[in-house]
Phi, psi and omega in degrees: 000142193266198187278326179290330167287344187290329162298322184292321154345277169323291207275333166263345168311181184256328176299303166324324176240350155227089203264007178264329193269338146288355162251042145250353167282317158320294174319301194291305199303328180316307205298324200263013208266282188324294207293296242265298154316274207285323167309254209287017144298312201289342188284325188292331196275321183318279193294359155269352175260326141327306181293299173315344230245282230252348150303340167308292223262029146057062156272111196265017190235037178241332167100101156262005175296315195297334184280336185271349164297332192279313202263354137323306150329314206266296206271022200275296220283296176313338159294287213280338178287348195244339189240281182345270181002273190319315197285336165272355177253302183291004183267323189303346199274355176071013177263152181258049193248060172236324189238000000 
């Protein structure tokens, strides 16, 4: 890419026309990229540590469709927080070097 498309670039990006509203957009997904990851890791490790926990001790009121429905869910969730998130913060620069 030469320096004029890269200006053109600059001017349809969201930095190039509002760069304040692009770095609070930066801010929440960055925030929510982090936070958003580590819940659900902490949620996936709970309920695998439970779940072995409480499989010892040959309990029958715990379900294990629901517990593998949560953590279907944490990692779904985690996809998209850990890969997606990030991947919508570099897309702001308005170059097509991502797909």
């Amino acid at each position: 890419m030469n320096g004029s498309e890269a200006a053109v670039a600059q001017e349809g990006s969201l930095y190039g026309r509002k760069p304040v509203l692009a770095g609070l957009y930066v801010a929440v997904l960055g925030v929510a990229a982090v936070v958003g990851t580590l819940d659900n890791l902490i949620v996936i490790v709970t309920v695998s540590i439970r779940y072995t926990a409480r499989r010892r001790t040959n309990s029958k009121n715990g379900g294990a469709a629901g517990k593998a429905f949560i953590v279907n869910l944490a990692l779904s969730d985690t996809i998209v927080t850990a890969l997606i998130n990030p991947l919508a913060i570099a897309g702001l620069s308005g170059e097509r070097t991502l797909l």
